[in-house]
LUMBADREN-579725 format. One record per residue: residue in one letter; x, y, z of N, C-alpha, C, O, CB in turn. Coordinates in pm, whole numbers. Glycine has a CB too. Example, Ala and Ser with C-alpha at 12.3 -4.5 7.8 and 13.67 -1.06 7.14 Angstrom:
! residues 2
   residuo      n.u      n.v      n.w     ca.u     ca.v     ca.w      c.u      c.v      c.w      o.u      o.v      o.w     cb.u     cb.v     cb.w
         A     1319     -569      780     1230     -450      780     1320     -330      780     1424     -332      846     1131     -447      905
         S     1285     -225      708     1367     -106      714     1290        3      787     1341      114      804     1408      -60      572
//
This chain:
! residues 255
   residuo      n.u      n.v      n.w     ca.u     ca.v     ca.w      c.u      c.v      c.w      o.u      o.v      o.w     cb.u     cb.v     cb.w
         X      944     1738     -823      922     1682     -689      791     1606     -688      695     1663     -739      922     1795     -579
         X      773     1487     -638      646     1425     -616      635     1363     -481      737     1312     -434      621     1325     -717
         X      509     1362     -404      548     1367     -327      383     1264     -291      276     1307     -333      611     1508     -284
         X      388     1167     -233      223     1089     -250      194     1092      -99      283     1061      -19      214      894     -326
         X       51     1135      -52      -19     1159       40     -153     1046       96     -256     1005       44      -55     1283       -5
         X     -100     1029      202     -239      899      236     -284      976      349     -223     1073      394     -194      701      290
         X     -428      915      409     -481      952      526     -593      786      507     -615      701      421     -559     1146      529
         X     -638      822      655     -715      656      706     -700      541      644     -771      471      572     -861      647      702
         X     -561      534      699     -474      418      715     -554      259      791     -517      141      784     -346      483      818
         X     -651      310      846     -653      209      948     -660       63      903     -751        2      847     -764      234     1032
         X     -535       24      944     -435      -79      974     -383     -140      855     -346     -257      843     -489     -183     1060
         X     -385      -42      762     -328     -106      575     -198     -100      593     -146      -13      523     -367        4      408
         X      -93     -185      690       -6     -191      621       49     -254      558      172     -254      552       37     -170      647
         X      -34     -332      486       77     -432      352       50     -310      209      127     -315      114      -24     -669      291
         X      -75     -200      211      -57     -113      154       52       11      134      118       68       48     -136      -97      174
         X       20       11      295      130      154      328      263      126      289      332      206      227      147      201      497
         X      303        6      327      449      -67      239      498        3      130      609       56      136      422     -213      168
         X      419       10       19      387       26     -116      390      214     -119      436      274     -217      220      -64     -155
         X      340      279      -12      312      388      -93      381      483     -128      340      578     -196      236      436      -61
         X      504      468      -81      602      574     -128      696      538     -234      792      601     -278      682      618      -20
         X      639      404     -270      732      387     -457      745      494     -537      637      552     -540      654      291     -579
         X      792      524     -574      802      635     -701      803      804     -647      797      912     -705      647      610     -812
         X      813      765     -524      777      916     -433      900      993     -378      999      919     -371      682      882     -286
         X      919     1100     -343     1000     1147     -290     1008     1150     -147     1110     1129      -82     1004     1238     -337
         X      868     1181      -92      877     1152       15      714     1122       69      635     1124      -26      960     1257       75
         X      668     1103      162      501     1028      198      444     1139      299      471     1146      419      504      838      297
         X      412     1170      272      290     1216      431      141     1178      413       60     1186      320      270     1413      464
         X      138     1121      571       67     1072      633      -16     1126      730       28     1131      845      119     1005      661
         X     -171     1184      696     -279     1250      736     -341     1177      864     -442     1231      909     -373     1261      618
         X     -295     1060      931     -343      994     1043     -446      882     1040     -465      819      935     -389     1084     1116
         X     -499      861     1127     -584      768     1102     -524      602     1096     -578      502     1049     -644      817      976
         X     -415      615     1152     -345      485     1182     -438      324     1253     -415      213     1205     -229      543     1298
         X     -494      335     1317     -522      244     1372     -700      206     1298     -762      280     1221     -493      281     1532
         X     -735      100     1342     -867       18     1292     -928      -29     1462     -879     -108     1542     -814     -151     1165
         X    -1036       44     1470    -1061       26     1578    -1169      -90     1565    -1149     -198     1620    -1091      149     1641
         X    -1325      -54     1464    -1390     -142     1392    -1423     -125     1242    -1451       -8     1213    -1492     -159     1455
         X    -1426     -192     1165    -1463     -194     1023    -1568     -196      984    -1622     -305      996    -1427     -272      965
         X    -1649      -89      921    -1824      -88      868    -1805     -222      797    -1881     -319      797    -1892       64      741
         X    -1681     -206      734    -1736     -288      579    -1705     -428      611    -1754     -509      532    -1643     -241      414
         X    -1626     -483      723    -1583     -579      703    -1589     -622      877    -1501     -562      939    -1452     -568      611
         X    -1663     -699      950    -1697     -689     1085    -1615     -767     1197    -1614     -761     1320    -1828     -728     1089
         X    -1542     -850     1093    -1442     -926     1098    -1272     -863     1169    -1177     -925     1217    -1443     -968      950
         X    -1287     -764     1155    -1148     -652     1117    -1142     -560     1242    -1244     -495     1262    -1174     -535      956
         X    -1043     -544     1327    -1039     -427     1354    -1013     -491     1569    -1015     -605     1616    -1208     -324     1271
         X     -999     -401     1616     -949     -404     1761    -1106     -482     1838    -1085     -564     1928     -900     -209     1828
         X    -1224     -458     1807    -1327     -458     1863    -1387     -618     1852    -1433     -676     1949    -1406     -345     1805
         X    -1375     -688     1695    -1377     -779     1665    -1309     -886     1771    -1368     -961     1850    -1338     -761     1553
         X    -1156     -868     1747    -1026     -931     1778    -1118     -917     1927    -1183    -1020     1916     -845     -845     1738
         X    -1148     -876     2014    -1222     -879     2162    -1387     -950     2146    -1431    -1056     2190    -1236     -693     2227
         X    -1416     -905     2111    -1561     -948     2136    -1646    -1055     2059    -1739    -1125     2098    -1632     -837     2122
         X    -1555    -1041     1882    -1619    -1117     1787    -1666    -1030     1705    -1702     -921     1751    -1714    -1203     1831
         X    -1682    -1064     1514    -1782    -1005     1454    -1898     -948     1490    -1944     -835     1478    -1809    -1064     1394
         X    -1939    -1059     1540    -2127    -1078     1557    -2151     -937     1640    -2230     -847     1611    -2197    -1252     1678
         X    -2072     -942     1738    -2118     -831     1852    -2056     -707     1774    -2104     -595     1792    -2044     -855     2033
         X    -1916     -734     1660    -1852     -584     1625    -2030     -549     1491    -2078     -436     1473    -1608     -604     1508
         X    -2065     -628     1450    -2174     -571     1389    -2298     -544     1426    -2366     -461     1366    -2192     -621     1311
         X    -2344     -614     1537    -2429     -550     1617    -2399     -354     1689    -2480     -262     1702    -2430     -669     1733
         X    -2288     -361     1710    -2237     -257     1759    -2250     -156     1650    -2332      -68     1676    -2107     -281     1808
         X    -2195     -145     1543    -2165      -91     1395    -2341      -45     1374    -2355       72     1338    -2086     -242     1258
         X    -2447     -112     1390    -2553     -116     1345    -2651      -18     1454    -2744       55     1419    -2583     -266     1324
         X    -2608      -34     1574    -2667       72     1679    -2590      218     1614    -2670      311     1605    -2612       30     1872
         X    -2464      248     1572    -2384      351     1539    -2475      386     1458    -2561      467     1493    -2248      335     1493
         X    -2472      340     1354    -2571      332     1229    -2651      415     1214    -2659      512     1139    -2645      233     1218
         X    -2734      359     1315    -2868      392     1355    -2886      494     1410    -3000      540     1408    -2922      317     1424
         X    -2769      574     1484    -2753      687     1571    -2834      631     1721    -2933      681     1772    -2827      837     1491
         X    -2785      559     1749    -2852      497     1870    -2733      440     1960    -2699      329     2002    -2963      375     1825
         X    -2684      577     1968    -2560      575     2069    -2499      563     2180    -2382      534     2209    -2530      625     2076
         X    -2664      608     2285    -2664      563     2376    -2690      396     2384    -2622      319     2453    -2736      641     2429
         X    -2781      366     2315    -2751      203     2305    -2638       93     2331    -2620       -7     2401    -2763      182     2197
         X    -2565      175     2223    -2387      144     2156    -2362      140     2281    -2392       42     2349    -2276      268     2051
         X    -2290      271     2341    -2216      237     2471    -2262      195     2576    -2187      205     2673    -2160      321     2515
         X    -2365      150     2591    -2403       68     2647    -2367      -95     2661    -2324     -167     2751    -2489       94     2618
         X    -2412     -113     2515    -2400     -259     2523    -2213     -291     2496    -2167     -401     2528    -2519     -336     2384
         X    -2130     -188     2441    -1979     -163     2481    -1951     -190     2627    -1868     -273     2664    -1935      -13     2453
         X    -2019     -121     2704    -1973      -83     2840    -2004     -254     2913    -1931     -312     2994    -2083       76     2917
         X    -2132     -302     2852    -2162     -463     2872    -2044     -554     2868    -1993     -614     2963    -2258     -519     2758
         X    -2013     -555     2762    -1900     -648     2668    -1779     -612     2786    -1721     -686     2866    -1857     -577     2460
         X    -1768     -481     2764    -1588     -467     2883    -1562     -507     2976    -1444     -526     3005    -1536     -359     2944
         X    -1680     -541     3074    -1735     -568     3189    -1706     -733     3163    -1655     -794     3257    -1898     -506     3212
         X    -1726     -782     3083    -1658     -915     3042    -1526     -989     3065    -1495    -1104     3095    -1654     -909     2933
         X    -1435     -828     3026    -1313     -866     2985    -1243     -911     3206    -1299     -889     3313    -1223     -690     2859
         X    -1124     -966     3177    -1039     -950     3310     -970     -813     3261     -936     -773     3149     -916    -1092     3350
         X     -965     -749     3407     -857     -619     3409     -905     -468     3379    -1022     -436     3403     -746     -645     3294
         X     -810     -371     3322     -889     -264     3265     -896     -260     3155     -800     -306     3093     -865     -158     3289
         X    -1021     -197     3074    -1027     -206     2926     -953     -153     2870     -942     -177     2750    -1120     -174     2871
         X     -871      -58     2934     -769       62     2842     -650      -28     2828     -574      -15     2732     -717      235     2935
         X     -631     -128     2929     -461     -216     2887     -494     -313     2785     -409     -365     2713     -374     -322     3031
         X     -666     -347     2778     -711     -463     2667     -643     -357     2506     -546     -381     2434     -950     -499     2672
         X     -760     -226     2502     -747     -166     2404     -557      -80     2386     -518      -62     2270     -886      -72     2418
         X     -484      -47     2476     -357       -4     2458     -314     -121     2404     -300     -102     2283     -283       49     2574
         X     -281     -248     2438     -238     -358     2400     -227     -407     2217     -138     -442     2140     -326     -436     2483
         X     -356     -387     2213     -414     -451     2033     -357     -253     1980     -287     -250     1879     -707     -517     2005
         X     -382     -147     2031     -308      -41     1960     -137      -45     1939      -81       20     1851     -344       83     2039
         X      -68     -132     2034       54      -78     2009       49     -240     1935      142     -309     1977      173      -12     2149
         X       -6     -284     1873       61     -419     1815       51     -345     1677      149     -350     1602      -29     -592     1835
         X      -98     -254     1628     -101     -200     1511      -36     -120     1489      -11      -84     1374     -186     -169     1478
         X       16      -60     1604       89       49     1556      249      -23     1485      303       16     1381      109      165     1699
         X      298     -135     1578      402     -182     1570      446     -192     1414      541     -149     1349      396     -295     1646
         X      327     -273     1384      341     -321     1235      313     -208     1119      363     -228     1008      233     -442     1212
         X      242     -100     1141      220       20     1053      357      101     1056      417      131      953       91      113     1106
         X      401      136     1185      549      228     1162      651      137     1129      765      167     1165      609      315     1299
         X      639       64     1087      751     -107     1037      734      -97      907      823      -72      826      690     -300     1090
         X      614     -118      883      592      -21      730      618       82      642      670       69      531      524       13      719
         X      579      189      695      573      307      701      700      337      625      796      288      684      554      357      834
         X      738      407      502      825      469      412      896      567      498      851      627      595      755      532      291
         X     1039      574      437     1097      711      485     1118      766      368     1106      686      276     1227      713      573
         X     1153      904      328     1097     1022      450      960     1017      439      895      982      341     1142     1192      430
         X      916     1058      559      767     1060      627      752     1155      733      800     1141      845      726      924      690
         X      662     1279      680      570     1369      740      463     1324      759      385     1313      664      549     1473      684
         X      424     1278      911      319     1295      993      222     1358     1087      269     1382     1198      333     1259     1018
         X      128     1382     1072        6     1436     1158     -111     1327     1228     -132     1212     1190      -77     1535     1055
         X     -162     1382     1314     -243     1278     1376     -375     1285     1321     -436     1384     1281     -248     1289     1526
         X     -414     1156     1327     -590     1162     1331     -687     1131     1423     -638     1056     1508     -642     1088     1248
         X     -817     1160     1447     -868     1115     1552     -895     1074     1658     -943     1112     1765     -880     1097     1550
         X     -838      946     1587     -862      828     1619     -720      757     1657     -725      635     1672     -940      768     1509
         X     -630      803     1669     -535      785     1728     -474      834     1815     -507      948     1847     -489      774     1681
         X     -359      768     1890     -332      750     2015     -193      859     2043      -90      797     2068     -310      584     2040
         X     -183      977     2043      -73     1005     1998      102     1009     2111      220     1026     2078     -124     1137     1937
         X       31      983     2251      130      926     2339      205      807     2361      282      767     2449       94      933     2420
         X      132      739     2196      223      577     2185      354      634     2056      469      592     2056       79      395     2094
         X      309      715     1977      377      738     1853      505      750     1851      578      728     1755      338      836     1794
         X      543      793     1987      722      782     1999      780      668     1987      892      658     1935      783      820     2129
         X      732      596     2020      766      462     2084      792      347     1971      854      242     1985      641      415     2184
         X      720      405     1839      753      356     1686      806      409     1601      857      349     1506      673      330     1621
         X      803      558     1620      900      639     1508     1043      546     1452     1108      463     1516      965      799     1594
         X     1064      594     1311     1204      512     1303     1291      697     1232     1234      806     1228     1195      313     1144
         X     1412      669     1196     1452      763     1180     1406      811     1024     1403      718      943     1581      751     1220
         X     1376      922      982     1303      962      882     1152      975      874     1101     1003      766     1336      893      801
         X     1088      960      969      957     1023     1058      965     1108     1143     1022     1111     1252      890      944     1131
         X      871     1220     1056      870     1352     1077      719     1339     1146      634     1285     1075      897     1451      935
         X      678     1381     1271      563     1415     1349      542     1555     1301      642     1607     1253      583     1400     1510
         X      425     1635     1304      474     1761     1265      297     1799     1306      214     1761     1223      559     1783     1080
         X      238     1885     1454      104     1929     1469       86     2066     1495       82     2102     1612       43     1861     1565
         X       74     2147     1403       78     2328     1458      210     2351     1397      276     2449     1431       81     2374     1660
         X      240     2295     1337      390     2288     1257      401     2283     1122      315     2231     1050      467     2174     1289
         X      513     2338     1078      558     2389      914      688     2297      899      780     2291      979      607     2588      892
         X      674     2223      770      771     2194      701      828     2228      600      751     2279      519      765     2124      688
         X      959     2221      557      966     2299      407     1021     2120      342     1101     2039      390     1126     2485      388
         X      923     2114      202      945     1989      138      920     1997      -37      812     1979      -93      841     1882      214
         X     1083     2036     -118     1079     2056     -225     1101     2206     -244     1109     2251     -358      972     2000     -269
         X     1115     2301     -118     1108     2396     -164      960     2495     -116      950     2617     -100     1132     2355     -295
         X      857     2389     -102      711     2445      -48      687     2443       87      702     2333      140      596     2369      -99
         X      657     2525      152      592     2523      295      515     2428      282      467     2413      170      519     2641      349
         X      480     2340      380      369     2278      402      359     2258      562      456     2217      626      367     2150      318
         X      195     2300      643      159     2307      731      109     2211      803      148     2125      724      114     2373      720
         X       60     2152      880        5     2017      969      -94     2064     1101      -81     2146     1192      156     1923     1041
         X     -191     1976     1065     -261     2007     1217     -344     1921     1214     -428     1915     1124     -331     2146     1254
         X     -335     1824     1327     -348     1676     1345     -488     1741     1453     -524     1848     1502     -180     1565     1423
         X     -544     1554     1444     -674     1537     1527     -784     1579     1472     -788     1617     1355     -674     1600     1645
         X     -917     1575     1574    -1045     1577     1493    -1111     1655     1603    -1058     1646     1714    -1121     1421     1445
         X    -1203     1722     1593    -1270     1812     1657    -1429     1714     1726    -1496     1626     1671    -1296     1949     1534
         X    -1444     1780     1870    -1540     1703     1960    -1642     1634     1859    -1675     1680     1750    -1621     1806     2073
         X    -1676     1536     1906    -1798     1513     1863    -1911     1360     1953    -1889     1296     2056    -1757     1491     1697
         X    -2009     1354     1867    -2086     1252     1997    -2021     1132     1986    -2062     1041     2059    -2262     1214     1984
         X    -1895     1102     1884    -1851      957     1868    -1760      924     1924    -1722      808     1942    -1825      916     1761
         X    -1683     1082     1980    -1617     1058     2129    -1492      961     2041    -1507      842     2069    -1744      955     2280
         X    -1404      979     1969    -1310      944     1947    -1208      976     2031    -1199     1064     2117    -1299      965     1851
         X    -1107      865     1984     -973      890     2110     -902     1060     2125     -882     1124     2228     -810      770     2051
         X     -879     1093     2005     -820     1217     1982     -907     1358     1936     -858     1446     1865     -726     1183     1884
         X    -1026     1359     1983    -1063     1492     1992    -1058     1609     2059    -1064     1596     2182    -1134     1489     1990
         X    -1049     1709     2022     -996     1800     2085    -1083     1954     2074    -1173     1944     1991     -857     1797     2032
         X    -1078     2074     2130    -1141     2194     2152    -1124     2241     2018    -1039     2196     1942    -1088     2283     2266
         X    -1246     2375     1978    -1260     2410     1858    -1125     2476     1930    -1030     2402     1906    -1402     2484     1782
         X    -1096     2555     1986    -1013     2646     2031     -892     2603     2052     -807     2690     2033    -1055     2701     2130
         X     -843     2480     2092     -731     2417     2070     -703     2391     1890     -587     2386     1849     -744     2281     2161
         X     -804     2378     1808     -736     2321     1720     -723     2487     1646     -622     2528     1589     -814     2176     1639
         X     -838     2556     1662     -774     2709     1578     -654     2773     1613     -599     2870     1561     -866     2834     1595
         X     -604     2668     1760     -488     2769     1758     -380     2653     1700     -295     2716     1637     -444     2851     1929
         X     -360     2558     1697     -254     2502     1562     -306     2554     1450     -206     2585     1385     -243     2332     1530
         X     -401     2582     1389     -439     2637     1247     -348     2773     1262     -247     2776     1192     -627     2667     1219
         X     -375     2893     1352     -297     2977     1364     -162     3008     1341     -105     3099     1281     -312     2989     1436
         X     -108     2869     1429       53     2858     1433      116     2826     1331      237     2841     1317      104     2773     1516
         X       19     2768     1231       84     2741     1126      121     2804      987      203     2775      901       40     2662     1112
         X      -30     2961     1011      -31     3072      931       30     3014      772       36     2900      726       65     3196     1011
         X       59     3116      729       21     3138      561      164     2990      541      274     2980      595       70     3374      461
         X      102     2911      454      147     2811      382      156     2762      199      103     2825      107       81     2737      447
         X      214     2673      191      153     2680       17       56     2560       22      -49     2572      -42      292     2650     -133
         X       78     2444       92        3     2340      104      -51     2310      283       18     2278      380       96     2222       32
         X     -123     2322      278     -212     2317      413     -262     2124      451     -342     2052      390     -388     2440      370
         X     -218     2108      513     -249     1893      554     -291     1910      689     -224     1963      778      -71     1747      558
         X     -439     1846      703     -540     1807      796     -551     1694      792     -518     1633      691     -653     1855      788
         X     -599     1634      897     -673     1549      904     -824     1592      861     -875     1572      751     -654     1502     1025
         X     -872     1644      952    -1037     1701      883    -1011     1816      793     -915     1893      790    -1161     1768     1011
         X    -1121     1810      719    -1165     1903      622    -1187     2011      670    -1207     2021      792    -1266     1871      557
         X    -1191     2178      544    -1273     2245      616    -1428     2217      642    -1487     2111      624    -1258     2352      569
         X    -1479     2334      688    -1622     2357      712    -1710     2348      616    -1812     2410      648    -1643     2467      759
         X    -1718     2299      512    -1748     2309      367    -1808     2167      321    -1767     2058      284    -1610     2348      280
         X    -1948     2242      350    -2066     2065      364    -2040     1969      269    -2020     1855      312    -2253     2079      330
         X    -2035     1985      155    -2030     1864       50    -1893     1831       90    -1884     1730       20    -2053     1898     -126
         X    -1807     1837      134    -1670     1787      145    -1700     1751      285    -1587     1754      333    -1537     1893      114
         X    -1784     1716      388    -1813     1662      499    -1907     1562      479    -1909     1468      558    -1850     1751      586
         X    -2004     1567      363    -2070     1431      373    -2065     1345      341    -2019     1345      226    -2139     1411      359
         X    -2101     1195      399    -2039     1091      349    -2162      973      310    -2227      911      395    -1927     1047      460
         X    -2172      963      208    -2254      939      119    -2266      758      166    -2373      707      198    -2194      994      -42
         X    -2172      703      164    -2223      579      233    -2296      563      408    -2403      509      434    -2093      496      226
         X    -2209      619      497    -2263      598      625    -2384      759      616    -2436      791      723    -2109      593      767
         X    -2407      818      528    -2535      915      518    -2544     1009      642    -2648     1031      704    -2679      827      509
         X    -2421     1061      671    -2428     1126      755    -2320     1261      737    -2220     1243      666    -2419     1038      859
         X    -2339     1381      798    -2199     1489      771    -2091     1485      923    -2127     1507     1038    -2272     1694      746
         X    -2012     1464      894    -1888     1500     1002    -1825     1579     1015    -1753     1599      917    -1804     1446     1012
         X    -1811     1651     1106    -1750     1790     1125    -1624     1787     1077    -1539     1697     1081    -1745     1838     1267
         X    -1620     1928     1016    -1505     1982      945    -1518     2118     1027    -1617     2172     1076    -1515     1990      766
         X    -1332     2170     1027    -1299     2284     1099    -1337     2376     1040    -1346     2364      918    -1181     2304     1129
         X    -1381     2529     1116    -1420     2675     1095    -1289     2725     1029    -1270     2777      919    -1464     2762     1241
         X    -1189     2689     1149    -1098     2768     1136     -994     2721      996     -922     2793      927    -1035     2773     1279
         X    -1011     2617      992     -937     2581      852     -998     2678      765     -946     2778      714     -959     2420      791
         X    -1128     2629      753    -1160     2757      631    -1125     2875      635    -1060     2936      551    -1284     2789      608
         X    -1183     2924      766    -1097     3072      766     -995     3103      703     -996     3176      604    -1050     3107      871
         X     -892     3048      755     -741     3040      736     -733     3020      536     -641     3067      469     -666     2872      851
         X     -834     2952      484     -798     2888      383     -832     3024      283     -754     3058      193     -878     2737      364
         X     -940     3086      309     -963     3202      264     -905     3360      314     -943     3464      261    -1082     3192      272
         X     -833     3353      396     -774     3448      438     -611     3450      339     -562     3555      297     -773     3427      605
         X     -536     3287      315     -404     3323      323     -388     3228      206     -269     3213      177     -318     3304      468
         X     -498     3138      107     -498     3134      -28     -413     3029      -51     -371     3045     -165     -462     3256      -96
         X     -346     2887       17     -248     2835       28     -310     2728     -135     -423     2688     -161     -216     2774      201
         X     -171     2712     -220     -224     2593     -338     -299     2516     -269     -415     2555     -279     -113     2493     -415
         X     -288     2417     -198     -372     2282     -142     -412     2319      -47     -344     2405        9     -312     2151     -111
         X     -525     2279        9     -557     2210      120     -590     2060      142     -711     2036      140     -646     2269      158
         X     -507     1954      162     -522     1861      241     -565     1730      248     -468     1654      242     -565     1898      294
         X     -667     1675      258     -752     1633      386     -803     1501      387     -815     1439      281     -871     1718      406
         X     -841     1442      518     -911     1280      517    -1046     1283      601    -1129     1373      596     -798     1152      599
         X    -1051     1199      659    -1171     1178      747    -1277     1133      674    -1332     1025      696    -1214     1295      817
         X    -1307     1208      591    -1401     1162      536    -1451     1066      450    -1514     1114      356    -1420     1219      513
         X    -1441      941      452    -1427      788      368    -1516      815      229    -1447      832      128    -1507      632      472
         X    -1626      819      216    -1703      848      134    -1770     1005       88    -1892     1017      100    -1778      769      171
         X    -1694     1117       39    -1769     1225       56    -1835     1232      -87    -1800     1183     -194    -1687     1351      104
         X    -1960     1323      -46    -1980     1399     -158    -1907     1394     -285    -1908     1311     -376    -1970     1508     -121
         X    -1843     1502     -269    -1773     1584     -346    -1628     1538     -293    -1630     1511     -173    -1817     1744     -331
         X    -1510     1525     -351    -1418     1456     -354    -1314     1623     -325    -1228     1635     -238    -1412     1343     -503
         X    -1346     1710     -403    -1233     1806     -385    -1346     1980     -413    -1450     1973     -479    -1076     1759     -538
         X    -1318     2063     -376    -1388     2165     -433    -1255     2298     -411    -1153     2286     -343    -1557     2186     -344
         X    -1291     2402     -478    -1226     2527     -495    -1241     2630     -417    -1353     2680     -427    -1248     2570     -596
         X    -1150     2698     -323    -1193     2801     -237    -1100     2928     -289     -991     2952     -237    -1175     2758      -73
         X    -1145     2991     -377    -1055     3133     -443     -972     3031     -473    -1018     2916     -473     -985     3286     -342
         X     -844     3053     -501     -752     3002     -571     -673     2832     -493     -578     2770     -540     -651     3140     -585
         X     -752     2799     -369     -706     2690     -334     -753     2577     -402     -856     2579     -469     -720     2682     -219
         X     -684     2480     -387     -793     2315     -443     -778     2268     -310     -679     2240     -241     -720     2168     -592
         X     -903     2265     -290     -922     2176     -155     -942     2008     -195    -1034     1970     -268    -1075     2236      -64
         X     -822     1901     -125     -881     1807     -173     -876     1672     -116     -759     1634     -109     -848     1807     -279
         X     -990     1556      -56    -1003     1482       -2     -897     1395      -69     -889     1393     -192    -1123     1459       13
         X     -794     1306       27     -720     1244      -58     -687     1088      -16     -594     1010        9     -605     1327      -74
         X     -880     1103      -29     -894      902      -47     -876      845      108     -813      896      200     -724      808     -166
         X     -961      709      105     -952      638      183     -839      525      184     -841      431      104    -1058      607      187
         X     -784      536      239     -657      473      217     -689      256      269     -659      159      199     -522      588      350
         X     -745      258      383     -752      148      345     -831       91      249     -814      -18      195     -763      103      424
         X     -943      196      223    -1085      128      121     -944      127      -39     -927       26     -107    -1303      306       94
         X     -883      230      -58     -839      230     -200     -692      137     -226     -665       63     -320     -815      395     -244
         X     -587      182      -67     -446      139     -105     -408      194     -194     -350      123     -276     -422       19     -134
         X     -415      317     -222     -357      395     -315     -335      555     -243     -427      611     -183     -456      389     -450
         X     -237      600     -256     -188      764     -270     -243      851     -339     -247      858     -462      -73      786     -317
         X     -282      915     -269     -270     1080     -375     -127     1112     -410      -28     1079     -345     -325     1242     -280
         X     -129     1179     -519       -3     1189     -570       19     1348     -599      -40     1401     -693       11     1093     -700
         X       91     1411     -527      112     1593     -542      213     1597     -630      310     1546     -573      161     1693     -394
         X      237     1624     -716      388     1695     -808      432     1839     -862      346     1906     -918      394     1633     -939
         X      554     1888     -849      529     2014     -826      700     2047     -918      741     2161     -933      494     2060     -633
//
């Protein structure tokens, strides 16, 4: 069985096209949409509105941790636009989304990330997309578990959610063989990210769970640049599996 795994997608799909060649089936760790691009200022929902110039000015207050700044001079720019900003920003989301689930391989197990929108996702599913949050699949024969989204933080992404909401999908999903997050556990070198020089929260309760019930894999994205790429918890391999738009490439599980 092989089975190739992406996460932060945002907006690769002439990649995502590609990634279930040779695969049995794809899952997809979230992170669908491109809201703005560090690397490229040009790219992304924020650009397409305002322009580079201002998406890197913006990028550079983030940067800086000068956040109140950021939404500030955000809250400036919107104030620009005609109408409400949420039909500007729903608008440029369901066009990416359009073209990513158009993409998108079947069969396909999905979870959410972040940073995505997850009350549009119906609305693109095709048949052979599997949604799956607090939920167990059996694929090949292996359990495999899901628990979508990203836990609070000051960057105020679209899809964050309570430590306590997300320990209880970790819960629901109990003992597994392969465990798929979006975030990592709690486990610093696998939270830091060595280009933007900063750590991003990773779940308690994943770890918990990860050391309590020993599953082969754990998982995981979010993190574009970490540390440490994968580390060992008792008999699990915990393992970051790439930036998907920076690489356009899969992790590849075989079993």
């Amino acid at each position: 069985m092989r089975v190739h795994v992406v996460s932060d997608v945002h907006g690769r799909a002439d990649a995502l096209a590609r990634a279930g060649d040779g695969a049995d089936a794809l899952i997809c760790l979230g992170d669908l949409i491109l809201f703005v691009d560090y690397d490229d200022h040009a790219q992304g929902i924020f650009p397409a509105l305002f322009g580079a110039d201002n998406a890197a000015e913006f990028i550079a207050l983030r940067t800086a941790k000068r956040f109140d700044e950021a939404r500030a001079m955000s809250a400036r720019l919107w104030a620009t636009l005609d109408g409400d900003p949420g039909e500007h920003i729903e608008r440029n989301v369901r066009a990416q989304y359009a073209a990513l689930f158009a993409a998108m391989p079947v069969p396909a197990y999905l979870t959410y990330g972040n940073v995505d929108l997850p009350r549009l996702w119906a609305d693109y599913l095709r048949p052979g997309h599997q949604v799956l949050d607090g939920q167990v699949a059996e694929i090949g024969g292996l359990r495999f578990g899901f628990v979508g989204g990203g836990l609070k933080t000051r960057y105020r992404t679209p899809h964050e959610i309570s430590d306590e909401e997300y320990a209880a999908k970790v819960e629901a999903v109990g003992e597994v063989d392969v465990l798929c997050c979006h975030i990592p556990p709690a486990v610093p070198e696998l939270l830091y990210d060595v280009v933007a020089r900063r750590f991003e929260r990773g779940s308690e309760a994943t770890l918990e769970a990860i050391r309590r019930t020993q599953p082969r894999y754990a998982l995981f994205g979010h993190v574009h640049n970490p540390l440490r790429p994968r580390a060992r918890i008792g008999r699990t391999e915990c393992v970051n599996v790439g930036h998907f738009r920076g690489k356009g490439v899969p992790y590849v599980l075989e079993w």
